[in-house]
N, C-alpha and C positions, 0 to 999 in steps of 0.2 A: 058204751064202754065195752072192749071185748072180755068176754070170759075169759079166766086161767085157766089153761087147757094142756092139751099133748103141743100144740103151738106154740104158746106162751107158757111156761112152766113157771108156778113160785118161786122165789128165789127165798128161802126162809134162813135167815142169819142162823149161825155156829151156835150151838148149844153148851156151855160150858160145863162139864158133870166132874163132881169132886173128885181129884186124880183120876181121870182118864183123858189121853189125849184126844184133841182134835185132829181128825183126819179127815179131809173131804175129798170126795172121787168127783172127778168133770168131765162132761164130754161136752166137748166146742168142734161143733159145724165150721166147713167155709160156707160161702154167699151160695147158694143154689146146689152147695154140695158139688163144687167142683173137686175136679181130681186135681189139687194140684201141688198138695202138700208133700208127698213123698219122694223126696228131692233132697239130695245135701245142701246147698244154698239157702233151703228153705228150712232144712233141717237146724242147722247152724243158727239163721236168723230165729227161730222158737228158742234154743236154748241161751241164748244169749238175752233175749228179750227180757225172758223168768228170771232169769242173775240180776239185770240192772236194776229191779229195786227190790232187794227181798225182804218186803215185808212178811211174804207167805214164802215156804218154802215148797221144791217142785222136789217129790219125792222118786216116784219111778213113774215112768212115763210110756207111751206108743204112739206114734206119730204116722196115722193110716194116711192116705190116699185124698180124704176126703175129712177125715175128724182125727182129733185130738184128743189122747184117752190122758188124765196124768193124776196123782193125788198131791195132795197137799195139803201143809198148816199153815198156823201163824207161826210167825216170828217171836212172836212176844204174845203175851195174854192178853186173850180179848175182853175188853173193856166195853162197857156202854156206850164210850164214843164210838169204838170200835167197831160196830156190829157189822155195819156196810163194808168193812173195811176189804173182804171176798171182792163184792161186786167193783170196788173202786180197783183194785189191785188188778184185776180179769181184763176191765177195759181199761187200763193203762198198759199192760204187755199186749191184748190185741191191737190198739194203736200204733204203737211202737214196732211190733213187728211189723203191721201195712206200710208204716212210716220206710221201713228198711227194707221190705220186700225185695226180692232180687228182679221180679217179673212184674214191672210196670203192667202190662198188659191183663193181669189176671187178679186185678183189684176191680171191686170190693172184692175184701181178703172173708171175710168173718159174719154168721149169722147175726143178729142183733143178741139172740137168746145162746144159753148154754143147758147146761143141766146137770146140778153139783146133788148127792149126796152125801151126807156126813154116815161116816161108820161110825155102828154104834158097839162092837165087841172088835179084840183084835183079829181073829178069824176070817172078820168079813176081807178086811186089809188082802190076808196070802191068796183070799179064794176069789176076789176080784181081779188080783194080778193076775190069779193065773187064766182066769176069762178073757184081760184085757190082753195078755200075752201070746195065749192062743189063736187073736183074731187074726193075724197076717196070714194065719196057716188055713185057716178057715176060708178065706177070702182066697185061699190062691195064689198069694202076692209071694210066701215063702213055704220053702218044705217040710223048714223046722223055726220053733218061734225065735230060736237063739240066732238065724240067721238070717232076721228081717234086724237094718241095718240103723231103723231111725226109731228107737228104744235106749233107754237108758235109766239111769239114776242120778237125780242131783246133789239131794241128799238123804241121807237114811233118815226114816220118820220111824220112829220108833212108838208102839200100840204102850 
């Protein structure tokens, strides 16, 4: 059996805490870390993906080269059937978007693994954006982070 490691990361279900939202932060690899995400086509196929079934909602998001920065909650309160309900929703939108890919050619789309943290203050929420916001600028890809192109908001998730 392998160990849970930096390879295989836990996936530990949403923590429900008396009024406070759930918010979890993801980053989703493609297959081997290819470049091949930062693309309008491809752009378009990710947001459209997260709409088609909103269970969880896609809060603010960056769409690098190679991964996929975005947070998100539930829809609705998580319930004990509920608990899976992350990892089912994850691989229903990576699916869906292989399914729609624009680039035949550059499938397999998606890591098998991902790697979500739940925020646990609201804080963590603005300070993580602005790490996940800064990375195009970091990387080189843009000058300024307001002017890397495959960024957005789906909906406001409120701490």
């Amino acid at each position: 059996m392998n160990e849970i490691g930096r390879k295989h990361p836990p996936h530990f279900p949403p923590i429900e805490r008396h009024n406070t939202a759930i918010i979890i932060f993801v980053t989703v690899c493609t297959k081997n870390r290819k470049r091949i995400l930062a693309d309008n086509a491809a752009h378009e196929v990710l947001r459209l993906a997260w709409q088609t079934k909103p269970s969880w909602l896609i809060g603010r998001y960056v769409v690098m080269s190679d991964h996929v920065y975005l947070f998100c909650a539930p829809a609705e309160l998580i319930g004990t059937t509920q608990r899976s309900s992350l990892q089912n929703w994850m691989s229903f939108w990576k699916s869906l978007a292989a399914r729609n890919w624009p680039h035949r050619d550059q499938l397999p789309l998606w890591q098998r693994h991902s790697w979500e943290t739940q925020l646990r203050r609201g804080e963590n929420y603005d300070d993580k954006w602005e790490y996940v916001l800064q990375n195009p600028v970091r990387a080189d890809l843009a000058s300024r982070a307001d002017d890397w192109p495959y960024q957005g908001e789906l909906n406001i998730l409120r701490w």
